[in-house]
C-alpha positions as CSV (number, residue, x, y, z in Angstrom):
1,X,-24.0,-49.7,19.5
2,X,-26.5,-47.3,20.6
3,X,-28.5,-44.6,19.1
4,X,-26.3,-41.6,20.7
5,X,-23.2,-43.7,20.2
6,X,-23.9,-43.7,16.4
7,X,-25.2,-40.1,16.0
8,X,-21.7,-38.9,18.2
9,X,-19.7,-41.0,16.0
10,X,-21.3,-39.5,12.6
11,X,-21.4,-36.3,13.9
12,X,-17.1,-36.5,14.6
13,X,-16.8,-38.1,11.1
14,X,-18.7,-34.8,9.8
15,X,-16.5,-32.0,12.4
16,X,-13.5,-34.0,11.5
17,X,-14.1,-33.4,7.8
18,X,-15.6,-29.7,8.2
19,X,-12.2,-29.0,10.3
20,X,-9.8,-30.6,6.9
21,X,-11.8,-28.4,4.9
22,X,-11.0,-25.5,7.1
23,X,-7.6,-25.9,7.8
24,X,-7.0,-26.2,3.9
25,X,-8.3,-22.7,3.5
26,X,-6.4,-21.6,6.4
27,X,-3.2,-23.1,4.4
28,X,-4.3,-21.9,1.2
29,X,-4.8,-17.9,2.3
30,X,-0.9,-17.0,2.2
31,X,-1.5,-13.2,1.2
32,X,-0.5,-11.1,4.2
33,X,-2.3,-7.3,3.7
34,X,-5.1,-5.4,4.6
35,X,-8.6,-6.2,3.6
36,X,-11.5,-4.1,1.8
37,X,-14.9,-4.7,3.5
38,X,-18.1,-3.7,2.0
39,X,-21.2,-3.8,4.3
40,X,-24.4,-3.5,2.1
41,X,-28.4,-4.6,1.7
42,X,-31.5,-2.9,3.0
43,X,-31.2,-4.3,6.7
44,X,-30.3,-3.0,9.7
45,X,-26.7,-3.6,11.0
46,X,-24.1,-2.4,8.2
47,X,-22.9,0.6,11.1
48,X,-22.9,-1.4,13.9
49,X,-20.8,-4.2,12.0
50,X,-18.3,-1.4,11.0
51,X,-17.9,-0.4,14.6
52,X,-17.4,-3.7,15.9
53,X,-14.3,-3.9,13.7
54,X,-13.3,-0.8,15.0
55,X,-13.7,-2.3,18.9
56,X,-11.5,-4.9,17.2
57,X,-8.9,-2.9,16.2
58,X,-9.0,-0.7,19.5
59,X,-8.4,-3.9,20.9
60,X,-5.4,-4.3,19.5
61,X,-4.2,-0.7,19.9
62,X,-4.2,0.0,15.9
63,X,-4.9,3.4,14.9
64,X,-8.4,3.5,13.1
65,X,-10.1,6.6,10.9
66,X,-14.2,6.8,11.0
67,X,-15.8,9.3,8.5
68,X,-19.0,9.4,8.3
69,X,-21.3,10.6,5.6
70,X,-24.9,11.2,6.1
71,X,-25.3,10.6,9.8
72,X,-23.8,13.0,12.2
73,X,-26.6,15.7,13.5
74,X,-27.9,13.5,16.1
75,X,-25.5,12.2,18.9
76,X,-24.7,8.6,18.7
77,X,-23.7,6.0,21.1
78,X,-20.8,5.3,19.3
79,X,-19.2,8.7,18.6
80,X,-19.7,9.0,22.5
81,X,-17.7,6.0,22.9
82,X,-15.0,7.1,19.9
83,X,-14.6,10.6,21.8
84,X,-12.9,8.6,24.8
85,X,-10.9,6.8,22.6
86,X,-9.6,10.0,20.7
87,X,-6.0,8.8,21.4
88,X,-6.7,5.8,18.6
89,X,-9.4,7.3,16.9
90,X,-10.2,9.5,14.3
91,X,-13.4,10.4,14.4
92,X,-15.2,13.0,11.4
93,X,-18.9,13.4,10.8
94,X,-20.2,15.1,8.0
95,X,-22.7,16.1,10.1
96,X,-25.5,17.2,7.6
97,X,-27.8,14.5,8.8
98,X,-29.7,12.1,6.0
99,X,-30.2,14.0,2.7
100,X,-33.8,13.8,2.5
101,X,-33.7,16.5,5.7
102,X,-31.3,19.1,3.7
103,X,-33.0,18.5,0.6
104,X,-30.4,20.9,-0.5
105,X,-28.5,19.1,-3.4
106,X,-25.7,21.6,-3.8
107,X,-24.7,22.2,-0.2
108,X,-25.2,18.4,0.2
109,X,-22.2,17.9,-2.5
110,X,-20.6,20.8,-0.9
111,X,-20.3,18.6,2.3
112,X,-19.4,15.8,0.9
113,X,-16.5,17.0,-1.0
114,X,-15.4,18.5,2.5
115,X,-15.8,15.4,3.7
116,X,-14.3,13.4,1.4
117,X,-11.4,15.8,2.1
118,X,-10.5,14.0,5.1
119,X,-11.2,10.8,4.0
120,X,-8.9,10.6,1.0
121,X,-5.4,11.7,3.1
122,X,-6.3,8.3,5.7
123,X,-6.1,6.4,2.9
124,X,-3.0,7.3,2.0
125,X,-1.7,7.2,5.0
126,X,0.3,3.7,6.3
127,X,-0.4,5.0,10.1
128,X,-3.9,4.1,10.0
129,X,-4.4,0.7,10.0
130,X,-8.4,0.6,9.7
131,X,-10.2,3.2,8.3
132,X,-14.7,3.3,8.3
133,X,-15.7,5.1,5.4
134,X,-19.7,4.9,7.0
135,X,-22.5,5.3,4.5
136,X,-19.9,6.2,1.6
137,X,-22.2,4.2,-1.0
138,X,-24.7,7.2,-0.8
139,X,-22.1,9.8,-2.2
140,X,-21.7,8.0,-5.2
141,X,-25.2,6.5,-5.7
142,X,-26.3,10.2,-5.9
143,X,-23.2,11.3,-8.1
144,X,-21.8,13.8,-4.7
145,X,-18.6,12.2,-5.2
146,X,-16.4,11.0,-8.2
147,X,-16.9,7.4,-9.0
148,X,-13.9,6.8,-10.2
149,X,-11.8,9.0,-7.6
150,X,-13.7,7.1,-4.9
151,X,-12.8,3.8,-6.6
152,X,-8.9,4.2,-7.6
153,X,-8.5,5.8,-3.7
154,X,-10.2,2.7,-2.2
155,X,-7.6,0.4,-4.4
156,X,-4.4,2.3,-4.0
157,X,-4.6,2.8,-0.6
158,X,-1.1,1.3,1.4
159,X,-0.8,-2.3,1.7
160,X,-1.6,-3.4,4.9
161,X,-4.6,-0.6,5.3
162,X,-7.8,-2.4,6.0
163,X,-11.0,-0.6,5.1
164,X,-14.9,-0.8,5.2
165,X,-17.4,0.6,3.1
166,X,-21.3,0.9,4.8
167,X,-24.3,1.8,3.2
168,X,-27.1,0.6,0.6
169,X,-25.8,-0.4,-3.3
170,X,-22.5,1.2,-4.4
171,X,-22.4,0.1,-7.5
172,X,-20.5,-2.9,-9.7
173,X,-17.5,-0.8,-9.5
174,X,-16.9,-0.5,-6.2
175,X,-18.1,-4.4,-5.4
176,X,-15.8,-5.4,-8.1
177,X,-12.6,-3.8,-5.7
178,X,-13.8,-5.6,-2.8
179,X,-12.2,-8.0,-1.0
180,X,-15.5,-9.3,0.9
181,X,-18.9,-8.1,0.0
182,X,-21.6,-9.0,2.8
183,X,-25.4,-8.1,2.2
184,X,-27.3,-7.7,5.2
185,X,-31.1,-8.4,4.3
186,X,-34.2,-7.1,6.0
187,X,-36.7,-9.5,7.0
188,X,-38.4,-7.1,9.2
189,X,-37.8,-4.0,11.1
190,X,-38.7,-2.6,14.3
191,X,-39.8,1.0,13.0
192,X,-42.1,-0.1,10.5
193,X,-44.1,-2.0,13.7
194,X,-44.2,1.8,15.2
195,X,-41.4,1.0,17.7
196,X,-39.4,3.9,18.2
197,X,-35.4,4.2,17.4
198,X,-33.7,2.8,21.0
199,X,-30.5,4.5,22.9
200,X,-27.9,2.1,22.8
201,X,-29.2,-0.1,19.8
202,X,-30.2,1.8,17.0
203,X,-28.0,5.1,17.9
């Protein structure tokens, strides 16, 4: 037997048991409802995974919610792309821009009670089956929104409601209500090189 003939025969004895392993899980995951995502870390991406759930879901012509918090004063590539989908889509921005800009504490909770407004009825409503809650961790890392209300509307929301959480920490609470928690770690970044912030990639 040759060299190639024994490395193609180990590596079928090793896909072979990868693919039991698989399928076992596969078997084993009988619970059919929607999922809670939370996208956090210090890297870039969190957003741009969010969206490409909601492509996903577009996809499949499910009815999806966006809110955003934070971001929202400078036009993005993918609320251009939501606003021709606004059939599928709804699509609300808080629109105050990052919070070191405002520095304005009061009108910054002021926002994001408004905005939290909107968020809170999609999750109790069965007709959306995704709903982005984008930079969310922010309002309750700087105590903008209730904890707790946050928390108990994330868990009761209807059964077969998926949902995704973006933005840096959140706290043990939150992680705790998760169904998947990803991190998405830095190892470097574009901006701190001086590169400037690209159309199409960054917003």
């Amino acid at each position: 037997m040759s060299n190639d003939e024994k490395k193609n025969r180990k590596h079928k004895a090793a896909m072979e048991k990868q693919k039991a392993k698989v399928d076992a899980r596969i078997e084993e995951a009988s619970a059919e409802r929607g999922v809670a995502i939370l996208l956090t870390g210090n890297g870039k991406g969190k957003s741009s995974s969010a969206f490409g759930m909601v492509m996903r879901a577009l996809g499949y012509g499910h009815k999806v919610g966006v809110v955003q918090f934070i971001k929202g004063v400078q036009l993005s590539g993918e609320e251009i792309f939501l606003r021709d989908h606004s059939d599928q889509v709804e699509l609300y921005q808080m629109g105050t821009g990052f919070t070191w800009n405002t520095q304005d504490r009061t009108a910054d909770i002021a926002a994001a009670e408004r905005t939290w407004a909107v968020a809170e009825p999609m999750l109790r409503d069965p007709s959306y089956n995704l709903v982005v809650l984008d930079e969310l961790t922010y309002m309750i890392a700087y105590k903008y929104l209730d904890e707790d209300r946050v928390v108990s509307a994330l868990r009761n929301r209807p059964l077969e409601q998926s949902v995704v959480v973006t933005g840096r920490g959140g706290g043990s609470k939150l992680q705790e209500i998760m169904d998947t928690v990803s991190e998405v770690k830095e190892i470097k970044h574009a901006f701190k090189a001086g590169i400037k912030a690209r159309q199409g990639v960054d917003f």
